[in-house]
C-alpha positions in Angstrom: 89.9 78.1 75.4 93.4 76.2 75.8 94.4 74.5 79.1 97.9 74.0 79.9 99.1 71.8 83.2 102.7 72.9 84.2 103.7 69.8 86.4 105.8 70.0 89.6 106.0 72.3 92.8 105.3 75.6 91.4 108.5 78.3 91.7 107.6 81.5 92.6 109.0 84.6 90.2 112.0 86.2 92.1 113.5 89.9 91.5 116.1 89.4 88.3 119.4 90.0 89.4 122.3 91.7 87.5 126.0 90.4 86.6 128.8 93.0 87.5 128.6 93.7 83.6 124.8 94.7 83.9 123.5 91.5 82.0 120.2 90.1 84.3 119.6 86.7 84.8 116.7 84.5 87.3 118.6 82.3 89.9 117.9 79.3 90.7 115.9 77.0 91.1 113.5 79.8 88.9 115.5 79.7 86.0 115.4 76.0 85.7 111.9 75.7 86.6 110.9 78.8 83.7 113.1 76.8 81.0 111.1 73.6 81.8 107.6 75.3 81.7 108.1 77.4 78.7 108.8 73.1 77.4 105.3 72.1 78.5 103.5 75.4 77.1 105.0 74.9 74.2 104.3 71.5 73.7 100.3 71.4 75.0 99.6 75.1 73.2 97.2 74.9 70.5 98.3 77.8 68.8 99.1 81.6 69.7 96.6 83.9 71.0 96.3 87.6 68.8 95.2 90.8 70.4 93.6 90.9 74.0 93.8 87.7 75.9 92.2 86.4 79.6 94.4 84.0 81.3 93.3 82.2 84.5 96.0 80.5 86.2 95.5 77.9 89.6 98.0 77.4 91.5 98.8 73.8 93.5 101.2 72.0 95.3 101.2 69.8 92.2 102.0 72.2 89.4 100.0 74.8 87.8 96.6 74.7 85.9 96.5 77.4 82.9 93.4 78.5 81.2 93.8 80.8 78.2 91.7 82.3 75.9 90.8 85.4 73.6 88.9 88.5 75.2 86.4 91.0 73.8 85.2 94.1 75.0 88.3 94.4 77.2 90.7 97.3 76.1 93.7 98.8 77.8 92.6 102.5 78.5 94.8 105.9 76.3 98.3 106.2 79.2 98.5 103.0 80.7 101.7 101.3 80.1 102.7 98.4 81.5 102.0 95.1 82.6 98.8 94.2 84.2 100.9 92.2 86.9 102.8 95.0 87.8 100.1 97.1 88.4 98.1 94.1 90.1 101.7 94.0 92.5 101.6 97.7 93.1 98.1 97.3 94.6 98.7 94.8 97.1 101.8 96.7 97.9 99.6 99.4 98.3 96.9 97.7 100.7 99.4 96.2 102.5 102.0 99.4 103.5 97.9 101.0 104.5 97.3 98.6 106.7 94.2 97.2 104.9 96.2 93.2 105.0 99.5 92.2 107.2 100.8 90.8 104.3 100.2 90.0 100.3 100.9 86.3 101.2 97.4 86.6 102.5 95.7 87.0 99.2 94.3 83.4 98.1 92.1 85.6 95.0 93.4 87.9 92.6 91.5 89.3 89.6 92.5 92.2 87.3 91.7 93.7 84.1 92.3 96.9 82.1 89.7 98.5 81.2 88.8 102.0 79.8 89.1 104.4 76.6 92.0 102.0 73.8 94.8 104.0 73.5 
């Protein structure tokens, strides 16, 4: 298991935008604050992960508290494409234009996996 801490107020990850020529970039402050954590993973990472991976991430006021390490047993299932993040976005989208919360701000505790037949 690595840990990584990502000092400093945590930025949120906005929509990319696109230049009038189509080339997408992250405004700011984002972009400077994913240029200076990519610095800190990289310099506290104790090598990289191969093939399926669990990541646990706490967020504070103070910076962010990443936990990686290799999974077993858990397989992404035959026609699932994608990121797991997306699909963990589309479900609070979903609960959210239902009814079931007012808002995804609410959520305090998110946990996904894939799981299912490998494709």
């Amino acid at each position: 298991m690595s840990r990584i801490w990502i000092p400093g107020a945590p930025v949120a990850y906005p929509r990319a935008r696109s230049s009038r020529s189509g080339a997408r970039f992250y405004v700011e402050p984002y972009a400077s604050w994913r240029e200076t954590a990519a610095w800190e993973v990289a310099a506290q990472r104790e090598g990289t992960l191969e093939g399926p991976v669990w990541v646990s991430v706490k967020v504070q006021s103070d910076g962010l508290l990443i936990k990686t390490g290799s999974a077993v047993a858990h397989i992404r299932p035959k026609g699932v494409r994608g990121d797991l993040d997306n699909y963990l976005k589309a479900a609070l989208d979903s609960l959210q234009a239902g009814g079931q919360i007012g808002d995804d701000r609410q959520v305090v505790h998110l946990l996904g996996q894939f799981k299912g037949d490998s494709s």
